[in-house]
KEBAMI-412850 format. One record per residue (C-alpha): residue in one letter; y, x, z; residue number from 1. Coordinates in steps of 0.5 Angstrom, whole numbers, plus 500, padded with zeros to 3 digits. Layout:
<rs>
R r north east  up   k
R A     Y    X   Z NUM
...
</rs>
This chain:
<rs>
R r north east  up   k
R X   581  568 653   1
R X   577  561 655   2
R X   576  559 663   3
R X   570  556 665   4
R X   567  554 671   5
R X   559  552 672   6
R X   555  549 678   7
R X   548  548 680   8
R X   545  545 687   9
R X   545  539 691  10
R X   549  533 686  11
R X   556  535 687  12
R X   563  531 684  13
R X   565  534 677  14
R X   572  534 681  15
R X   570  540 686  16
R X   570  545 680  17
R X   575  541 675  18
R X   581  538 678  19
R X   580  539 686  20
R X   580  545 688  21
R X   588  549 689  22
R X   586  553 682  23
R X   582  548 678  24
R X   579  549 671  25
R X   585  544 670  26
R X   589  548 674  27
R X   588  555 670  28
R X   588  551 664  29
R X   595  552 664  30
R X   596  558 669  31
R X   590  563 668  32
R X   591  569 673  33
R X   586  574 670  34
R X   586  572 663  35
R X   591  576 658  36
R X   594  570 656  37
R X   595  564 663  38
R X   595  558 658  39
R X   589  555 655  40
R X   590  549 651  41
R X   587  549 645  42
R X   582  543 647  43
R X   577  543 653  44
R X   570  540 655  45
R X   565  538 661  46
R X   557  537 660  47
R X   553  535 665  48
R X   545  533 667  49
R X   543  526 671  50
R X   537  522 669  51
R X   535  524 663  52
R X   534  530 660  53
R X   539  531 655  54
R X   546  533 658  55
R X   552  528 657  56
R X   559  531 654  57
R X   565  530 653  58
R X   571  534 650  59
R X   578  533 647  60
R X   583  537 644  61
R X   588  535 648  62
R X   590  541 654  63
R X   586  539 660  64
R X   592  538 664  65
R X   596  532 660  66
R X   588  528 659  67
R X   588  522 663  68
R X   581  521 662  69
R X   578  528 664  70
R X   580  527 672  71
R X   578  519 673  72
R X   571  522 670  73
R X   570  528 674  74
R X   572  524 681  75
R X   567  519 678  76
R X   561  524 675  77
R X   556  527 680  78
R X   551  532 678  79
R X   546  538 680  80
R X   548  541 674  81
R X   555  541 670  82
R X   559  546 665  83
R X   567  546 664  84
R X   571  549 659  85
R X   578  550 656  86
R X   579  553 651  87
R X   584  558 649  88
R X   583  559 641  89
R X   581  566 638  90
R X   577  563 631  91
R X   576  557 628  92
R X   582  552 628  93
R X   583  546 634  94
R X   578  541 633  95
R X   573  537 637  96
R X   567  541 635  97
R X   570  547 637  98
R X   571  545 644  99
R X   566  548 648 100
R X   560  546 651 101
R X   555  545 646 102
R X   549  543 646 103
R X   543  542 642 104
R X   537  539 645 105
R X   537  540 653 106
R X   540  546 651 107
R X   547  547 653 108
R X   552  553 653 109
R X   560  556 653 110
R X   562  562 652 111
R X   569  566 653 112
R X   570  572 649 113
R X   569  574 642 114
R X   566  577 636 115
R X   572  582 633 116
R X   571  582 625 117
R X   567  575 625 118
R X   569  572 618 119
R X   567  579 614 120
R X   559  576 619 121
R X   559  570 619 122
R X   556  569 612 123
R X   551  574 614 124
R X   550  571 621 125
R X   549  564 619 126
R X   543  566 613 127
R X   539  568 619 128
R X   539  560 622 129
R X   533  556 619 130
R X   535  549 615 131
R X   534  545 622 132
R X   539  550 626 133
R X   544  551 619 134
R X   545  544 619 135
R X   546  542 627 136
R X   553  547 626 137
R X   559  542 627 138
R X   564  547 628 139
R X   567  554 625 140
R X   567  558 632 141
R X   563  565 633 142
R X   561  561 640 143
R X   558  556 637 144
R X   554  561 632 145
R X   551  564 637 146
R X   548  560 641 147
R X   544  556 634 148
R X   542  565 634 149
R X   540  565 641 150
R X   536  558 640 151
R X   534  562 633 152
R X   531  568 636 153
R X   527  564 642 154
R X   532  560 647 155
R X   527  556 650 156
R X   522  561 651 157
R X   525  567 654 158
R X   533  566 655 159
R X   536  572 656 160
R X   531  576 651 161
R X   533  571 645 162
R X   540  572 647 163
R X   539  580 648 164
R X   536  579 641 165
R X   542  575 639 166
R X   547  581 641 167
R X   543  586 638 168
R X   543  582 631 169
R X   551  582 631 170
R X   551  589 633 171
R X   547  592 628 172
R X   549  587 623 173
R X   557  589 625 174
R X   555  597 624 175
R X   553  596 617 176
R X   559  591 615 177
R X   565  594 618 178
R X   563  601 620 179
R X   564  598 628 180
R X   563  593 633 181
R X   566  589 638 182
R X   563  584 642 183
R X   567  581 648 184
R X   561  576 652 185
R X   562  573 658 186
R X   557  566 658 187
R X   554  560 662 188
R X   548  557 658 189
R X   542  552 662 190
R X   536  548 660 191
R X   539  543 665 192
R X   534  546 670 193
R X   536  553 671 194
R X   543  555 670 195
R X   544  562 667 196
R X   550  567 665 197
R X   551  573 662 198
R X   557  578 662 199
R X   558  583 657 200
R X   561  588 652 201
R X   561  594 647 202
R X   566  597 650 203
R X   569  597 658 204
R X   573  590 658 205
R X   568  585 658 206
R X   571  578 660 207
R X   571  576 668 208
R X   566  573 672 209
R X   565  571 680 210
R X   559  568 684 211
R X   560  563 690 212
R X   556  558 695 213
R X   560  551 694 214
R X   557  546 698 215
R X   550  546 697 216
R X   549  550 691 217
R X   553  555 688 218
R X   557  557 681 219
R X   560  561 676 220
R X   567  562 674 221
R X   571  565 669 222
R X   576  566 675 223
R X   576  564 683 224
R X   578  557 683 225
R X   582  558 691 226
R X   585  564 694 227
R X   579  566 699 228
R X   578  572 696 229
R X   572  574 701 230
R X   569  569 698 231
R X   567  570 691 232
R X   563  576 688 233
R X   565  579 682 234
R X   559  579 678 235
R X   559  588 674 236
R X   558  587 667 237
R X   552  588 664 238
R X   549  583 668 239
R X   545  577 668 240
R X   545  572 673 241
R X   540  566 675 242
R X   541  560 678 243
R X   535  556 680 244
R X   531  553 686 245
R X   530  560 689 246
R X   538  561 689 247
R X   542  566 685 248
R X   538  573 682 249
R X   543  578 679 250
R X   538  583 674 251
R X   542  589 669 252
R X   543  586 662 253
R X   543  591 655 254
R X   541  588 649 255
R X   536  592 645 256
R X   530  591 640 257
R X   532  587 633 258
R X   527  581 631 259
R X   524  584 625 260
R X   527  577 621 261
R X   534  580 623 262
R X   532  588 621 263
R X   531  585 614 264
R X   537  582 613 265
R X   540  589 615 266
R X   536  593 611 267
</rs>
Protein backbone atom coordinates (compact mmCIF):
# COMPACT_ATOMS: atom_id res chain seq x y z
CA UNK A 1 0.00 0.00 0.00
CA UNK A 2 1.10 3.91 -0.95
CA UNK A 3 1.91 6.66 1.85
CA UNK A 4 1.23 10.05 1.42
CA UNK A 5 1.21 13.21 3.29
CA UNK A 6 -0.66 16.54 2.50
CA UNK A 7 -0.60 20.22 4.10
CA UNK A 8 -2.86 23.12 4.16
CA UNK A 9 -2.01 26.54 6.05
CA UNK A 10 0.09 29.49 6.30
CA UNK A 11 3.20 28.67 3.77
CA UNK A 12 5.23 25.97 4.91
CA UNK A 13 8.89 24.19 3.41
CA UNK A 14 7.72 20.91 1.57
CA UNK A 15 10.47 19.39 3.78
CA UNK A 16 8.48 19.63 7.20
CA UNK A 17 6.33 16.64 5.61
CA UNK A 18 8.74 15.07 2.95
CA UNK A 19 12.24 14.75 4.46
CA UNK A 20 12.38 16.82 8.13
CA UNK A 21 10.48 14.99 10.39
CA UNK A 22 11.86 11.71 12.17
CA UNK A 23 9.40 9.36 10.30
CA UNK A 24 9.18 11.49 6.85
CA UNK A 25 7.44 10.68 3.65
CA UNK A 26 10.99 9.41 2.61
CA UNK A 27 11.47 8.26 5.58
CA UNK A 28 8.23 5.59 5.43
CA UNK A 29 9.16 5.25 1.68
CA UNK A 30 11.30 2.49 2.83
CA UNK A 31 10.29 1.78 6.59
CA UNK A 32 6.39 2.16 6.64
CA UNK A 33 5.07 1.28 10.30
CA UNK A 34 1.29 0.73 9.39
CA UNK A 35 1.06 -0.61 5.83
CA UNK A 36 1.05 -4.44 5.26
CA UNK A 37 4.40 -4.19 3.21
CA UNK A 38 7.11 -1.18 4.92
CA UNK A 39 8.88 -0.61 1.80
CA UNK A 40 7.32 1.92 -1.01
CA UNK A 41 9.51 2.29 -4.00
CA UNK A 42 7.80 2.10 -7.09
CA UNK A 43 8.30 5.83 -7.65
CA UNK A 44 7.12 8.97 -5.62
CA UNK A 45 5.43 12.66 -6.14
CA UNK A 46 4.91 16.19 -4.85
CA UNK A 47 2.31 18.82 -6.15
CA UNK A 48 2.11 21.91 -4.88
CA UNK A 49 0.29 25.64 -5.21
CA UNK A 50 2.16 29.02 -5.06
CA UNK A 51 1.07 32.04 -7.33
CA UNK A 52 -0.70 30.72 -9.97
CA UNK A 53 -3.66 28.62 -10.02
CA UNK A 54 -2.47 25.31 -11.31
CA UNK A 55 -0.32 23.31 -8.88
CA UNK A 56 3.48 22.45 -9.80
CA UNK A 57 4.68 18.83 -9.80
CA UNK A 58 7.26 16.56 -9.92
CA UNK A 59 7.53 12.87 -9.97
CA UNK A 60 10.02 10.04 -10.65
CA UNK A 61 10.15 6.61 -10.42
CA UNK A 62 13.34 6.28 -8.58
CA UNK A 63 12.57 5.23 -4.58
CA UNK A 64 11.83 8.51 -2.84
CA UNK A 65 15.28 7.77 -0.66
CA UNK A 66 17.97 7.47 -3.39
CA UNK A 67 16.52 10.92 -5.64
CA UNK A 68 18.95 13.51 -5.04
CA UNK A 69 16.55 16.22 -6.56
CA UNK A 70 13.34 15.76 -4.14
CA UNK A 71 15.02 16.78 -0.58
CA UNK A 72 16.92 20.02 -2.47
CA UNK A 73 13.14 20.87 -3.61
CA UNK A 74 11.40 20.51 -0.52
CA UNK A 75 14.15 22.51 1.75
CA UNK A 76 13.64 24.99 -1.22
CA UNK A 77 9.67 24.97 -2.12
CA UNK A 78 7.21 26.98 0.36
CA UNK A 79 3.71 26.57 0.15
CA UNK A 80 -0.12 27.03 1.46
CA UNK A 81 -1.06 23.83 0.02
CA UNK A 82 1.16 20.84 -1.14
CA UNK A 83 0.34 16.78 -1.51
CA UNK A 84 3.26 13.98 -1.59
CA UNK A 85 3.12 10.44 -2.23
CA UNK A 86 5.16 7.12 -2.56
CA UNK A 87 4.06 4.52 -4.18
CA UNK A 88 3.92 1.08 -3.41
CA UNK A 89 2.58 -0.60 -6.87
CA UNK A 90 -0.37 -2.59 -6.71
CA UNK A 91 -1.83 -2.21 -10.75
CA UNK A 92 -0.13 -0.49 -13.68
CA UNK A 93 3.45 -1.14 -14.26
CA UNK A 94 6.40 1.50 -12.44
CA UNK A 95 6.45 4.75 -14.75
CA UNK A 96 6.18 8.56 -14.53
CA UNK A 97 2.49 8.79 -15.44
CA UNK A 98 1.60 6.18 -12.64
CA UNK A 99 3.31 8.05 -9.77
CA UNK A 100 0.76 9.97 -8.07
CA UNK A 101 -0.23 12.96 -7.65
CA UNK A 102 -2.23 13.85 -10.66
CA UNK A 103 -3.44 16.55 -11.90
CA UNK A 104 -5.64 17.87 -14.26
CA UNK A 105 -6.65 21.65 -14.51
CA UNK A 106 -6.25 22.94 -10.69
CA UNK A 107 -7.34 19.90 -9.61
CA UNK A 108 -4.80 17.68 -7.79
CA UNK A 109 -5.49 14.12 -6.29
CA UNK A 110 -3.59 10.67 -4.79
CA UNK A 111 -4.83 7.83 -3.32
CA UNK A 112 -3.83 4.84 -1.30
CA UNK A 113 -5.87 1.69 -1.78
CA UNK A 114 -7.47 -0.35 -4.60
CA UNK A 115 -10.05 -1.49 -6.76
CA UNK A 116 -9.85 -5.76 -6.46
CA UNK A 117 -10.93 -7.08 -10.06
CA UNK A 118 -9.70 -3.75 -11.80
CA UNK A 119 -8.75 -5.35 -15.42
CA UNK A 120 -12.23 -7.04 -15.68
CA UNK A 121 -13.55 -2.70 -14.79
CA UNK A 122 -11.36 -0.93 -16.62
CA UNK A 123 -12.93 -1.15 -20.19
CA UNK A 124 -16.22 -0.16 -18.55
CA UNK A 125 -14.95 2.44 -16.19
CA UNK A 126 -13.12 4.35 -19.01
CA UNK A 127 -16.70 4.41 -21.56
CA UNK A 128 -17.98 6.55 -18.97
CA UNK A 129 -15.38 9.33 -19.56
CA UNK A 130 -15.95 12.11 -22.19
CA UNK A 131 -13.29 12.57 -25.21
CA UNK A 132 -11.72 15.48 -23.10
CA UNK A 133 -11.41 13.37 -20.17
CA UNK A 134 -10.37 9.65 -22.31
CA UNK A 135 -7.74 11.45 -23.60
CA UNK A 136 -6.04 13.45 -20.44
CA UNK A 137 -5.23 9.53 -19.15
CA UNK A 138 -1.60 9.40 -19.00
CA UNK A 139 -1.22 6.37 -17.19
CA UNK A 140 -2.73 2.50 -16.55
CA UNK A 141 -3.35 2.89 -12.87
CA UNK A 142 -7.02 2.51 -10.99
CA UNK A 143 -6.10 5.78 -8.96
CA UNK A 144 -5.68 7.83 -11.78
CA UNK A 145 -8.97 6.32 -13.52
CA UNK A 146 -10.91 7.65 -10.49
CA UNK A 147 -10.23 10.63 -10.21
CA UNK A 148 -10.88 11.49 -14.22
CA UNK A 149 -14.58 9.66 -13.02
CA UNK A 150 -14.65 12.02 -10.14
CA UNK A 151 -14.03 14.91 -12.27
CA UNK A 152 -16.75 13.16 -14.56
CA UNK A 153 -19.16 12.90 -12.25
CA UNK A 154 -18.83 17.02 -10.89
CA UNK A 155 -15.53 17.44 -9.24
CA UNK A 156 -15.46 21.01 -9.59
CA UNK A 157 -18.89 21.22 -8.31
CA UNK A 158 -19.68 19.27 -5.21
CA UNK A 159 -16.07 17.19 -4.20
CA UNK A 160 -17.34 14.62 -2.03
CA UNK A 161 -20.84 14.31 -3.94
CA UNK A 162 -18.71 13.46 -7.32
CA UNK A 163 -16.55 11.08 -5.41
CA UNK A 164 -19.45 9.56 -3.57
CA UNK A 165 -20.78 9.14 -7.02
CA UNK A 166 -17.54 7.60 -8.47
CA UNK A 167 -17.46 4.90 -5.90
CA UNK A 168 -21.02 3.75 -6.26
CA UNK A 169 -20.32 3.79 -9.97
CA UNK A 170 -17.44 1.36 -9.30
CA UNK A 171 -19.36 -0.63 -6.91
CA UNK A 172 -22.50 -1.59 -8.80
CA UNK A 173 -20.25 -1.59 -11.84
CA UNK A 174 -18.27 -4.60 -9.95
CA UNK A 175 -21.43 -6.26 -8.50
CA UNK A 176 -22.43 -6.98 -12.04
CA UNK A 177 -19.16 -8.05 -13.59
CA UNK A 178 -17.57 -10.22 -11.00
CA UNK A 179 -20.53 -10.88 -8.63
CA UNK A 180 -18.29 -8.71 -5.75
CA UNK A 181 -16.89 -5.67 -4.69
CA UNK A 182 -13.97 -4.50 -3.14
CA UNK A 183 -12.87 -0.93 -2.94
CA UNK A 184 -10.07 -0.08 -0.42
CA UNK A 185 -9.71 4.36 -0.42
CA UNK A 186 -8.24 6.36 1.61
CA UNK A 187 -7.58 9.85 -0.42
CA UNK A 188 -6.27 13.53 -0.61
CA UNK A 189 -7.66 15.47 -3.30
CA UNK A 190 -7.46 19.99 -3.38
CA UNK A 191 -8.66 22.66 -5.78
CA UNK A 192 -5.67 24.36 -4.51
CA UNK A 193 -7.94 26.24 -2.01
CA UNK A 194 -9.21 23.76 0.17
CA UNK A 195 -7.61 20.32 0.70
CA UNK A 196 -10.29 17.41 0.99
CA UNK A 197 -9.67 13.57 2.27
CA UNK A 198 -11.83 10.80 2.07
CA UNK A 199 -11.27 7.54 3.98
CA UNK A 200 -13.27 4.33 2.97
CA UNK A 201 -13.90 0.61 2.07
CA UNK A 202 -16.46 -1.96 1.24
CA UNK A 203 -15.19 -3.93 3.84
CA UNK A 204 -13.46 -3.04 7.64
CA UNK A 205 -9.99 -2.38 6.20
CA UNK A 206 -10.11 0.85 4.84
CA UNK A 207 -6.43 2.14 4.58
CA UNK A 208 -5.19 4.54 7.64
CA UNK A 209 -5.19 8.15 8.06
CA UNK A 210 -4.51 10.94 10.96
CA UNK A 211 -4.97 14.63 11.28
CA UNK A 212 -2.42 17.05 13.06
CA UNK A 213 -1.88 20.80 13.63
CA UNK A 214 1.90 21.58 11.94
CA UNK A 215 2.79 24.97 12.19
CA UNK A 216 0.06 27.04 11.52
CA UNK A 217 -1.78 24.77 9.37
CA UNK A 218 -2.72 21.36 9.47
CA UNK A 219 -2.11 17.88 7.64
CA UNK A 220 -3.41 14.49 6.55
CA UNK A 221 -1.21 11.46 6.75
CA UNK A 222 -1.20 7.87 5.73
CA UNK A 223 0.57 7.52 9.00
CA UNK A 224 2.27 9.78 11.83
CA UNK A 225 5.10 11.45 10.56
CA UNK A 226 6.92 11.42 14.46
CA UNK A 227 6.30 9.40 17.62
CA UNK A 228 4.23 11.80 19.41
CA UNK A 229 1.36 9.77 19.44
CA UNK A 230 -1.12 12.35 21.60
CA UNK A 231 -0.64 14.38 18.91
CA UNK A 232 -2.48 12.75 15.81
CA UNK A 233 -6.04 11.82 15.30
CA UNK A 234 -7.17 8.79 13.52
CA UNK A 235 -9.50 9.68 11.33
CA UNK A 236 -12.78 6.55 11.34
CA UNK A 237 -13.49 5.30 8.26
CA UNK A 238 -16.01 6.34 6.26
CA UNK A 239 -15.50 9.85 6.69
CA UNK A 240 -14.64 13.06 4.85
CA UNK A 241 -12.47 15.38 5.92
CA UNK A 242 -12.23 19.24 5.16
CA UNK A 243 -9.49 21.59 5.41
CA UNK A 244 -10.18 25.34 4.54
CA UNK A 245 -9.91 28.69 6.06
CA UNK A 246 -12.47 27.68 8.90
CA UNK A 247 -10.18 24.69 9.89
CA UNK A 248 -10.69 21.10 9.92
CA UNK A 249 -14.29 19.67 9.68
CA UNK A 250 -14.90 15.86 9.78
CA UNK A 251 -18.50 14.92 8.13
CA UNK A 252 -19.62 10.93 7.74
CA UNK A 253 -18.88 9.77 4.11
CA UNK A 254 -21.10 6.67 2.35
CA UNK A 255 -21.44 6.46 -1.05
CA UNK A 256 -24.97 6.31 -2.30
CA UNK A 257 -27.15 7.16 -5.50
CA UNK A 258 -25.71 6.24 -9.23
CA UNK A 259 -25.63 9.24 -11.81
CA UNK A 260 -28.14 8.09 -14.32
CA UNK A 261 -25.23 7.84 -17.27
CA UNK A 262 -23.71 5.32 -15.08
CA UNK A 263 -27.00 3.51 -14.24
CA UNK A 264 -27.18 3.06 -18.30
CA UNK A 265 -23.89 1.50 -18.47
CA UNK A 266 -24.92 -1.19 -16.09
CA UNK A 267 -28.19 -1.73 -17.22
Amino acid sequence: MCRWAAYRGDPLYIEEIVSSPAHSLIEQSHCATRAKTPTNGDGFGIAWYGDRPEPGRYRDILPAWSDCNLRSLARQIRSPLFLGHVRAATGGATRRDNCHPFVQGIWSFMHNGQIAGFERLRRAMESMLDDELFDARAGTTDSELMFLLALQFGLTQNPFSAMSDMLSFIEGLSHKLTGSALIRFTAAFSDGKTLHAIRYATDQFAPTLYAAPLGKGYCLVSEPLNDDVDAWMEIPPGSAVTLDDDGVSINAFKPEGIKEAARAVMA
